[in-house]
N, C-alpha and C positions, 0 to 999 in steps of 0.2 A: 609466686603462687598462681598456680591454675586455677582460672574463672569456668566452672559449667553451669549450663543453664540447660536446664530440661524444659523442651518445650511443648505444652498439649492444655487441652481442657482441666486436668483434674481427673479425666478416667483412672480407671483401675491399670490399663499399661501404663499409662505417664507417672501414677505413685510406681507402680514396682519399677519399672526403670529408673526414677530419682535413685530408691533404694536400694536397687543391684549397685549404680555407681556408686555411692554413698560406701558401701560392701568394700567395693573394690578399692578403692582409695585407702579405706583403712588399714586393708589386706597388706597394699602395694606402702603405704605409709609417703603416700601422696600428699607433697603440700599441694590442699586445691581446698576451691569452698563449689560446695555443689549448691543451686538453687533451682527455682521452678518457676516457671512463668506460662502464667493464665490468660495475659492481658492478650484477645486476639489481633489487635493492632501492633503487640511487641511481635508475635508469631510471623504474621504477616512480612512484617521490615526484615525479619531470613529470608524470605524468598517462600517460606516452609509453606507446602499444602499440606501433607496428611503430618499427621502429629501418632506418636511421641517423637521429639523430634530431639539431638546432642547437638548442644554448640559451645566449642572447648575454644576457650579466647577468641570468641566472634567468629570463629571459624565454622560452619553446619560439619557435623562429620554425618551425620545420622538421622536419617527419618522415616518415617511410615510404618515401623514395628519394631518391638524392644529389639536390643541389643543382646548380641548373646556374650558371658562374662570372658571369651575370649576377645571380641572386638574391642570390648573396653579394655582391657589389659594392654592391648596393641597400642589403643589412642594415650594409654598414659605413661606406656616405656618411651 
């Protein structure tokens, strides 16, 4: 199972990016569990400055602005 973690504040991009993946996964019928993380000290420990930020098994794929639903399709083929 794929682990993501959406990383940011709580803004309005870091919910619709939770939710685009969230989409996508479904679509794709991905085993993953998507989560979010607020805590700026978790943020931090990625390396991540600007937020909303993807990190697919501790990996960052992705930061500083949503994702568009093809990148995510790419990170989960």
């Amino acid at each position: 199972m794929k682990q993501i973690k959406v990383l940011g504040s709580g803004c309005t991009k870091c919910v619709k990016t939770a939710e685009l993946i969230s989409e996508v996964v479904a679509e794709l019928g991905v085993d993953a569990e998507v989560s979010k993380e607020t805590s700026p000290e978790a943020i931090m420990g990625y390396g991540v400055m600007r937020t909303p930020a993807v990190v697919i098994d501790e990996h960052v794929v992705h930061s500083g602005s949503m994702p568009e639903k093809a990148q995510i399709v790419g990170w989960l083929s």
